[in-house]
NUDRENLUM-176504 format. One line per field, with one value per residue (C-alpha): residue in one letter; x, z, y. Coordinates in pm, 1 decimal, padded with zeros to 6 digits. Example, Ala and Ser with C-alpha at 12.3 -4.5 7.8 and 13.67 -1.06 7.14 Angstrom:
<rs>
type: [a s]
xx: [01230.0 01367.0]
zz: [00780.0 00714.0]
yy: [-00450.0 -00106.0]
</rs>
This chain:
<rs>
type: [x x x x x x x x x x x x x x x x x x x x x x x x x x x x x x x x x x x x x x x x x x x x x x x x x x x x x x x x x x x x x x x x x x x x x x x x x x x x x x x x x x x x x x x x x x x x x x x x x x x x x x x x x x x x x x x x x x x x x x x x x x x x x x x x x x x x x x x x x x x x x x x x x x x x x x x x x x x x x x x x x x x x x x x x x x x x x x x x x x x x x x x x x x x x x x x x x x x x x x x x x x x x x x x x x x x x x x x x x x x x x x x x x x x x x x x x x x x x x x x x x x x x x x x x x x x x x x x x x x x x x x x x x x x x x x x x x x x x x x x x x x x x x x x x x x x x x x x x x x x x x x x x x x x x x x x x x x x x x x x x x x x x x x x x x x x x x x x x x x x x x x x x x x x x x x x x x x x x x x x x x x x x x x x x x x x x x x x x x x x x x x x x x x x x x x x x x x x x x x x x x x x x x x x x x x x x x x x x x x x x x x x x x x x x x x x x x x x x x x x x x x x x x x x x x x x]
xx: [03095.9 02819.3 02893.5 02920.5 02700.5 02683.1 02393.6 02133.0 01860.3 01899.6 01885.8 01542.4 01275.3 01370.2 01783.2 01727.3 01579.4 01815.0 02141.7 01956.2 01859.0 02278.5 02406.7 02126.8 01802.8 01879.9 01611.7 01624.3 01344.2 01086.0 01167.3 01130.7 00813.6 00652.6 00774.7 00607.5 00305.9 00221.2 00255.2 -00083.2 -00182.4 -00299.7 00043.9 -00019.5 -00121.2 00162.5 00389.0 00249.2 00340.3 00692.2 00710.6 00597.8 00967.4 01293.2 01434.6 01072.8 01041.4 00700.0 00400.4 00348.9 -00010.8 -00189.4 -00576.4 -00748.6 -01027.3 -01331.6 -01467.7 -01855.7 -02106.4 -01842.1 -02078.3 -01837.3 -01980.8 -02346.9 -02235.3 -02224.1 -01858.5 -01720.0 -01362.9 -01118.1 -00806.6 -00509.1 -00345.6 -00178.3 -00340.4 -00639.6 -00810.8 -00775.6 -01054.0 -01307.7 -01232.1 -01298.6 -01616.9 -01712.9 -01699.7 -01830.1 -02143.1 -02104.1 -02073.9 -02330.3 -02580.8 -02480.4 -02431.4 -02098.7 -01748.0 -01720.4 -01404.8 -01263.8 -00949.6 -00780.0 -00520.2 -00339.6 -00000.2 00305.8 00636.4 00965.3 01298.6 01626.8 01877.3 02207.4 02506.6 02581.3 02908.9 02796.3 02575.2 02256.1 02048.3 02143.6 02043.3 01722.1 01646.1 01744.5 01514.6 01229.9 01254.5 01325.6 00975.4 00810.3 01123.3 01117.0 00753.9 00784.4 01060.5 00829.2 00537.1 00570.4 00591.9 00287.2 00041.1 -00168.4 -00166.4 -00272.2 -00562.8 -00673.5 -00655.0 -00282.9 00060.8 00287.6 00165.9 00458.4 00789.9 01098.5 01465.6 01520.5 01860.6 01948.9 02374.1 02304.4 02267.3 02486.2 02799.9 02656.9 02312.6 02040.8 01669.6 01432.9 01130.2 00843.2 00454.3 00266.1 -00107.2 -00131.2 -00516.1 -00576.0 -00222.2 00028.2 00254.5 00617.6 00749.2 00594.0 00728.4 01098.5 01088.0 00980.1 01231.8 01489.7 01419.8 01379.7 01741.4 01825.1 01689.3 01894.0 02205.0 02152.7 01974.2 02257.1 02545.6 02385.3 02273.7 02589.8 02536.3 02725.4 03029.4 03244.7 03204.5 02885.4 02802.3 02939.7 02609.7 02649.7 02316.0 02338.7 01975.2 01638.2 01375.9 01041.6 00927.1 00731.9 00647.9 00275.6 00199.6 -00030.0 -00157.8 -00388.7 -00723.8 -00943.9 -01232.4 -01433.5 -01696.0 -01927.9 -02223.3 -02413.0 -02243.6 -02551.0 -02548.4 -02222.1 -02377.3 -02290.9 -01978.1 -02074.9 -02010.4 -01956.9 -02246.2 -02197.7 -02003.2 -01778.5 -01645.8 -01607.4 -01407.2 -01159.7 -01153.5 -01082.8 -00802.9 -00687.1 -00600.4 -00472.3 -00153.2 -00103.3 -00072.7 00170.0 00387.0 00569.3 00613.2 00262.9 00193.0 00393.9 00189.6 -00116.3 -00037.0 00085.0 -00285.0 -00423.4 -00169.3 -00335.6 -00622.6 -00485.2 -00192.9 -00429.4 -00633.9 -00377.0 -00239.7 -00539.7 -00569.0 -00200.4 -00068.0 00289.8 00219.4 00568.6 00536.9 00226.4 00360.4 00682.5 00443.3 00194.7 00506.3 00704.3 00326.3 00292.1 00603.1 00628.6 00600.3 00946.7 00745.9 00589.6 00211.4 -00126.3 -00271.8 -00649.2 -00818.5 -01076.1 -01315.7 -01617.5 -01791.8 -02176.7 -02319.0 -02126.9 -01865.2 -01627.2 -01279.0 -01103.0 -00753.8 -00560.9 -00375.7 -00129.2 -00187.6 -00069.6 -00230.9 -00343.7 -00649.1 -00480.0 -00149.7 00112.5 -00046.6 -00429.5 -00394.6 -00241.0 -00308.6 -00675.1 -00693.6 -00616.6 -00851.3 -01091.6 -01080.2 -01118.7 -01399.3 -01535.0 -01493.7 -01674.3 -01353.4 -01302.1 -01097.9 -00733.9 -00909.1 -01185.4 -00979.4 -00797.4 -01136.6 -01184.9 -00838.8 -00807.1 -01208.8 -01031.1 -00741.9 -00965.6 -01252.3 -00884.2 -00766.9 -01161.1 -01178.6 -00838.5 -00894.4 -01190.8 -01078.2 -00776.3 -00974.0 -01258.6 -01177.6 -00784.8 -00673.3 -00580.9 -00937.1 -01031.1 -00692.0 -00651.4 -00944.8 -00923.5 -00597.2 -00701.7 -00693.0 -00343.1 -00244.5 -00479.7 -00261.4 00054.1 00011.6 -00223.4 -00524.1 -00752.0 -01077.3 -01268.3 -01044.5 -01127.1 -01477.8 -01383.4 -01087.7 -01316.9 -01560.8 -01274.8 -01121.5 -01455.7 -01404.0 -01006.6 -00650.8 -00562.9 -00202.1 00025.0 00140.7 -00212.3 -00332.4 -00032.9 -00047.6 -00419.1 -00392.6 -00100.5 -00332.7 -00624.7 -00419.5 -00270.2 -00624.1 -00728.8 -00431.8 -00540.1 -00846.8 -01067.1 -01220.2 -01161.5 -01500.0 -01417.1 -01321.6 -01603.3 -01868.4]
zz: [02035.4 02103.5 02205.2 01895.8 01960.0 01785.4 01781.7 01842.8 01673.7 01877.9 02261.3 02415.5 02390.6 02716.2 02643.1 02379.5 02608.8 02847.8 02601.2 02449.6 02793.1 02900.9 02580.0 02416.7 02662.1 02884.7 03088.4 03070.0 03329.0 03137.8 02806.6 02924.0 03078.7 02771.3 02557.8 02816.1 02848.7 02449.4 02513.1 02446.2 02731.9 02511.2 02484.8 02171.3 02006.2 02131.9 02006.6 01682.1 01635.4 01732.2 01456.3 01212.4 01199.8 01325.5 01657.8 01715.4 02135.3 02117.1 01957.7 01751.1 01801.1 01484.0 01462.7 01330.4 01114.7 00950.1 00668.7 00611.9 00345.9 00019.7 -00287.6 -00517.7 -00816.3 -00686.9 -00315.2 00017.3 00195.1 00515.8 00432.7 00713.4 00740.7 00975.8 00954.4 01133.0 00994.7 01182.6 00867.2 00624.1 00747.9 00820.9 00457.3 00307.3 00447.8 00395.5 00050.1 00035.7 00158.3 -00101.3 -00412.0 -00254.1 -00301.5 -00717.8 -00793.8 -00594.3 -00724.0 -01081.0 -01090.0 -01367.9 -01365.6 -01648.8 -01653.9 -01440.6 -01543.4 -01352.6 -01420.7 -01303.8 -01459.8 -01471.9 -01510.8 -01655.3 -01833.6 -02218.0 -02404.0 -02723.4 -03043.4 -02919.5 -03294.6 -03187.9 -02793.3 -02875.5 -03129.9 -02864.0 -02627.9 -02831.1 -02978.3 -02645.3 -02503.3 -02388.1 -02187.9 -01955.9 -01884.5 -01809.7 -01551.7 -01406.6 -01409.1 -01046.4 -00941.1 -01149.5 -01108.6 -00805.8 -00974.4 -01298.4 -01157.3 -01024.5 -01362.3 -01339.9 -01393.3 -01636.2 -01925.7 -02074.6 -02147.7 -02349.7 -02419.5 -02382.1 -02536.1 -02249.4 -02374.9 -02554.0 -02148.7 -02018.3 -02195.6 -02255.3 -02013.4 -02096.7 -01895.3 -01950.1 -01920.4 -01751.3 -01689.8 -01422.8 -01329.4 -00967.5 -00923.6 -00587.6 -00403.4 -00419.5 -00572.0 -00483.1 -00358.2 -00593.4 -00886.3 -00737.3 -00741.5 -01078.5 -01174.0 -00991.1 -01179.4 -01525.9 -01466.8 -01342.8 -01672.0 -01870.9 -01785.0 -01817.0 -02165.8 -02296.6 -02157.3 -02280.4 -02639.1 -02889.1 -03103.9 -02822.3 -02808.7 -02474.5 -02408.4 -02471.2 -02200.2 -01938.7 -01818.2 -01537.6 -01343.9 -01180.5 -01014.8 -01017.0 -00824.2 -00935.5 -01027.5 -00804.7 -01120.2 -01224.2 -01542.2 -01662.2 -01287.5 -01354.1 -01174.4 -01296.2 -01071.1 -01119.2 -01037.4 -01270.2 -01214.9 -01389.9 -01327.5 -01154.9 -00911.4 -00728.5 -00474.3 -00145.3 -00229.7 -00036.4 -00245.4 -00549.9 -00827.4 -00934.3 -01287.8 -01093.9 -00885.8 -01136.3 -01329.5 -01018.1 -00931.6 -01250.2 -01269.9 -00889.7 -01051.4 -01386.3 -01180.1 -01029.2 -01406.3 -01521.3 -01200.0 -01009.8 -00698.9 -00664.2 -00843.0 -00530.4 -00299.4 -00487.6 -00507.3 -00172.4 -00086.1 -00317.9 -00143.0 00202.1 00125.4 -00104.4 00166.5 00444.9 00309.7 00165.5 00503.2 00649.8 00460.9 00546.2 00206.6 00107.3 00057.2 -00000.4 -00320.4 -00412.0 -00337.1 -00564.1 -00833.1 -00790.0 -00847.3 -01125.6 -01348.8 -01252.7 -01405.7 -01699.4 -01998.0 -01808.7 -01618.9 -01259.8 -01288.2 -01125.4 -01151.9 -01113.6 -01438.0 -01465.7 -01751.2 -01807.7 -02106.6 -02244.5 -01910.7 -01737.2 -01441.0 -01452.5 -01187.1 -01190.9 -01190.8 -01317.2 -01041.1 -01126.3 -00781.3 -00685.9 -00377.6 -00267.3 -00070.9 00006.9 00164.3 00366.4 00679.2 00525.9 00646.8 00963.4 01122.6 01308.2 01258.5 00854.9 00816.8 01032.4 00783.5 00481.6 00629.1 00688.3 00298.0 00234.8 00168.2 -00163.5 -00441.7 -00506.7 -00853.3 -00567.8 -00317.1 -00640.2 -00685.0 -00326.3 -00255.1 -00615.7 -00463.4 -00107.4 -00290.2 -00529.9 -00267.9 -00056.0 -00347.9 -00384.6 -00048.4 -00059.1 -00400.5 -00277.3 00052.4 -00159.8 -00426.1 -00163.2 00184.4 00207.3 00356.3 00671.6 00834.6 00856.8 00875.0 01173.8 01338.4 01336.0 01423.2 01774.2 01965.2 01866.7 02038.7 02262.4 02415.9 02362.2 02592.6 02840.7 02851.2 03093.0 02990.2 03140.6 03019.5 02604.5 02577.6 02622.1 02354.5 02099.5 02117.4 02108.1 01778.1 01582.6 01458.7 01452.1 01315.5 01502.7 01591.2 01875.6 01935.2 01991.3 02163.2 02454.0 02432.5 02566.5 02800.8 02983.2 03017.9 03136.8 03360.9 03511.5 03542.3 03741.6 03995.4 04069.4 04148.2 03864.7 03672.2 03856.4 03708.8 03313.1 03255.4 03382.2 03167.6]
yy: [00242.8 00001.6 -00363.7 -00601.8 -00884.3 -01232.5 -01486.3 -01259.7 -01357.0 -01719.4 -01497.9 -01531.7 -01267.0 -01183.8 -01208.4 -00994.1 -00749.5 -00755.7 -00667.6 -00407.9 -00266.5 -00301.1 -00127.0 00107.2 00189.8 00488.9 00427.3 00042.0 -00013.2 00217.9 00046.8 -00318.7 -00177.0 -00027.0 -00310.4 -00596.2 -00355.5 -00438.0 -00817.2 -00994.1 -01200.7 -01480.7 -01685.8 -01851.1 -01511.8 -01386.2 -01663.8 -01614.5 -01276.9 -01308.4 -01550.1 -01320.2 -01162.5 -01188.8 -01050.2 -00996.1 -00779.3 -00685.8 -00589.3 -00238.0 -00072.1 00094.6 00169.9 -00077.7 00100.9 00098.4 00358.7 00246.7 00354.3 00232.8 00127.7 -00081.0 -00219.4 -00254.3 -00448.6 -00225.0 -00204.2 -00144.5 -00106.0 -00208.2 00033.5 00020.1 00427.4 00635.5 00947.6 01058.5 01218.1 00907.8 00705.9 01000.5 01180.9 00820.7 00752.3 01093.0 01043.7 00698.1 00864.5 01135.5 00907.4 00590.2 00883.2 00898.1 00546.7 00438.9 00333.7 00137.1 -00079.3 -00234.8 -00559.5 -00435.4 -00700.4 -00994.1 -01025.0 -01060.0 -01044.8 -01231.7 -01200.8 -01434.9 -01207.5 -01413.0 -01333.3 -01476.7 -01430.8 -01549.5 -01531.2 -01365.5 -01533.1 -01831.6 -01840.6 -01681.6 -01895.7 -02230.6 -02129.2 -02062.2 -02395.5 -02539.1 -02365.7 -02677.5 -02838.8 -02483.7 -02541.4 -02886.6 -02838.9 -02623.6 -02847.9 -02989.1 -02605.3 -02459.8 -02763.3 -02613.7 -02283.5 -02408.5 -02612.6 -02281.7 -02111.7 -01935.7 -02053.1 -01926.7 -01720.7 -01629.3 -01700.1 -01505.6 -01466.5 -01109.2 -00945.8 -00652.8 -00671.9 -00234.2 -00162.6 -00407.1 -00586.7 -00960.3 -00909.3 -01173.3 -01215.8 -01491.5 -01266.5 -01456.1 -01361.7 -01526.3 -01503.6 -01641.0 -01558.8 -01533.9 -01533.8 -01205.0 -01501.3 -01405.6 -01682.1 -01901.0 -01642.1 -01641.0 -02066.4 -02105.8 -01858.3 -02067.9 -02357.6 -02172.0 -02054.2 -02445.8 -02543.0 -02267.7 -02377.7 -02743.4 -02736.9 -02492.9 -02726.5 -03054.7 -02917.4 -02915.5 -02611.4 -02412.4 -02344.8 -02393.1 -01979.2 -02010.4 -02274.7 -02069.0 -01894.8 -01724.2 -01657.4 -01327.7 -01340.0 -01487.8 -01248.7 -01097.4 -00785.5 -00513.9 -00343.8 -00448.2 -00224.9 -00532.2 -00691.3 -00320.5 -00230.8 00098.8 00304.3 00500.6 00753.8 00970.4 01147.1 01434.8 01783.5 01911.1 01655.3 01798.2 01968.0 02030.4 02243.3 02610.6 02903.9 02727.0 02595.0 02226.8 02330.1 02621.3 02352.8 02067.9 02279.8 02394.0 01997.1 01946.9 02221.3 02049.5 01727.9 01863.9 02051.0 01715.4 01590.3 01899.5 01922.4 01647.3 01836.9 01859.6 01519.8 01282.8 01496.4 01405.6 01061.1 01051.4 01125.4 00836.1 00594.0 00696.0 00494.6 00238.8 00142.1 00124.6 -00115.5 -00278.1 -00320.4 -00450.8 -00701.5 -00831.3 -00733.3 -00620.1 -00201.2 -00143.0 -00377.1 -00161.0 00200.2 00115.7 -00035.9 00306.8 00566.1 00403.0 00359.5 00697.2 00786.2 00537.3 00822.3 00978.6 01238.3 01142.2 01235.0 01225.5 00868.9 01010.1 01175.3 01394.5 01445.0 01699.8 01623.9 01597.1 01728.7 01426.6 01438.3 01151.4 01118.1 00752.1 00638.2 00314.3 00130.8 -00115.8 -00345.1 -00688.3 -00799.2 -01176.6 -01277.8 -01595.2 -01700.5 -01536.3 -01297.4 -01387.5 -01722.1 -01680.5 -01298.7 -01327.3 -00954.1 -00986.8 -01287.5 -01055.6 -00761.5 -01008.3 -01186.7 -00807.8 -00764.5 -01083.3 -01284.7 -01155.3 -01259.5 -01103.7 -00896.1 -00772.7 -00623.9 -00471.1 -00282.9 -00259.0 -00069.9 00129.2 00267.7 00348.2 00507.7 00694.5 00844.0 00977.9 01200.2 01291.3 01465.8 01616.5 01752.7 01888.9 02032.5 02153.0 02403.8 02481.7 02537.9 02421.6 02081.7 02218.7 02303.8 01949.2 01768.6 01961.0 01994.8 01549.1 01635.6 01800.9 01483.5 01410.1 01717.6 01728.4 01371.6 01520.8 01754.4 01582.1 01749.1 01580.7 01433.5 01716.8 01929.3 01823.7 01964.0 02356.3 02268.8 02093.0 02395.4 02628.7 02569.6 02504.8 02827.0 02842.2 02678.6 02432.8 02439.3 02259.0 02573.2 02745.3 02416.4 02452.7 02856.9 02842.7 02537.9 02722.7 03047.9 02848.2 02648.9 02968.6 03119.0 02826.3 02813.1 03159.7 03069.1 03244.0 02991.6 02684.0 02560.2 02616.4 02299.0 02110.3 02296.2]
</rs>
């Protein structure tokens, strides 16, 4: 049983260190070590960063990224990406360069809205609440006015209000149902406070106004809290080209492999255990941009998989359609994202990646991320019905293993030759290092790794 510890979160850095170190590190030296060695040297930098969360012991490394060549809407791109995934940023600007050749990425804002809900109990005549608030309209917005005033200068606020009746799922369950355009923020916190005072408002106006009863009064606020789910904050893009321009695809003509593309992404639409893979792929690019650009890509992943499950069945998001000669693949993306506030205003390495993107607004980088997340499912829909995804997830994939089993520098030229012309494998990768090796120590071929 691990010590129980209270007051953590006020230890120092260091304290914190050191408890962790007596009750959980095995090797307590090595871990204060590694954890030090990501420390940046620049104080202040530092200090901001452990201020971004809680409990906060050091920094956590991912590639910061750039895919180049991305024509979106008529303007050249260099999309920053922070991933993991050593093929996401090479199969996206592999097909940016593909599609800048036949007229780039079309992107659409199909929509703005978001949605926050006060969920509240009512034990009472639902005619006569619904028909109070609606009459009472005006007195919600104005208790709100204080909140919504920047916004509104800006060309948001609140767009819509309603008294929703919920009590056929759950016994005497009420929302106000709100809509909110916050232009160029994410919005969240400004959502969750106007919802706070919306529900403020409910209870007062009910207990002042004398056509309730005293059962009626008795609201009882359950919670106040926005909604992930962006059906209407929607972004399209696309791509479309003429059939016979699809070239480039060995062993197939331009029409033989629209139609197995085509056929790719209509199992995605018929299957759901193909479909999450699918969209798994799109979410490659869209997260990574997303994430970039200091943006909450858990908010958008939950958003992308209920949409693409909103007619009861989880399907593709991308579309394909062959018609008149004409080769057309997009996809709606239901994406809240914000260009201002939060990390964009205080991460150097987000305001870096936005000033990369030419600062856009929050309905750009909708287009900008829906393109990323459309050009992913491109190439793996391609590598998927021509050669298979694992010849060039793999072969970018080399260098991973290649580190995990320390192969010296000199050592990485005979390996990248090696498997130009074979599956890559970690097993493979360590089954020929140990015969080389061997070979060596015997004195055979001492200079085969220096050619």
């Amino acid at each position: 049983m691990k010590k129980r510890v209270r007051g953590f979160s006020k230890l120092s850095k260091g304290s914190k260190i050191e408890w962790l170190s007596a009750h959980y590190f095995d090797h307590a030296d090595r871990a204060r070590e590694i954890l030090e060695q990501y420390w940046n040297a620049d104080e202040k930098l530092q200090r901001l960063h452990d201020e971004f969360a809680e409990n906060t012991l050091s920094n956590f490394y991912m590639p910061f990224c750039v895919a180049p060549n991305f024509l979106i809407d008529g303007a050249a791109y260099a999309l920053p990406m922070v991933t993991e995934e050593s093929s996401v940023v090479a199969a996206a600007a592999k097909t940016a360069l593909y599609w800048r050749d036949r007229g780039g990425f079309q992107t659409q804002v199909l929509g703005l809205k978001k949605v926050g809900q006060v969920h509240f109990l009512y034990h009472g005549d639902s005619d006569k609440l619904k028909a109070f608030f609606d009459r009472n309209q005006d007195r919600f917005l104005k208790a709100t006015a204080d909140l919504t005033q920047n916004m509104r200068a800006r060309g948001g606020g609140i767009t819509l209000l309603d008294l929703l009746d919920k009590s056929d799922l759950e016994p005497d369950y009420y929302q106000i149902f709100a809509q909110f355009n916050t232009v160029s923020a994410m919005g969240a916190n400004f959502i969750n406070s106007c919802l706070e005072e919306l529900a403020r408002t409910l209870k007062r106006e009910v207990q002042q106004s004398p056509v309730f009863t005293a059962e009626e009064k008795d609201i009882e606020v359950i919670m106040c809290i926005v909604s992930n789910y962006t059906p209407e904050c929607l972004v399209r893009a696309e791509v479309c080209c003429p059939v016979a321009q699809l070239t480039d695809v060995p062993g197939l003509s331009p029409l033989e492999f629209a139609e197995k593309f085509q056929r790719g992404v209509r199992l995605a639409q018929v299957e759901p255990y193909r479909a999450v893979t699918h969209n798994k792929g799109i979410m490659n690019g869209v997260d990574a941009v997303v994430i970039a650009t200091g943006n909450d890509f858990r908010a958008v992943e939950a958003a992308a998989h209920a949409y693409a499950a909103r007619d009861g069945q989880y399907r593709s998001l991308t579309q394909v359609d062959i018609r008149d000669g004409q080769f057309r693949f997009g996809l709606d993306l239901p994406l809240s994202v914000g260009t201002v506030g939060g990390l964009t205003s205080t991460h150097p390495l987000v305001k870096l990646a936005l000033d990369t993107l030419g600062n856009p607004s929050a309905p750009d980088l909708m287009g900008i991320a829906a393109a990323a997340g459309l050009a992913q499912n491109f190439a793996a829909v391609r590598a998927l019905v021509t050669t298979g995804i694992q010849r060039g997830h793999m072969k970018l994939h080399l260098s991973n293993i290649l580190n995990q089993v320390e192969v010296a520098e000199e050592e990485r030229g005979f390996f990248v030759n090696y498997f130009k012309d074979k599956a890559v494998s970690y097993a493979t990768v360590r089954q020929v290092l140990d015969h080389l090796r061997r070979l060596a120590d015997e004195g055979f071929i001492r200079w085969f790794f220096t050619r």
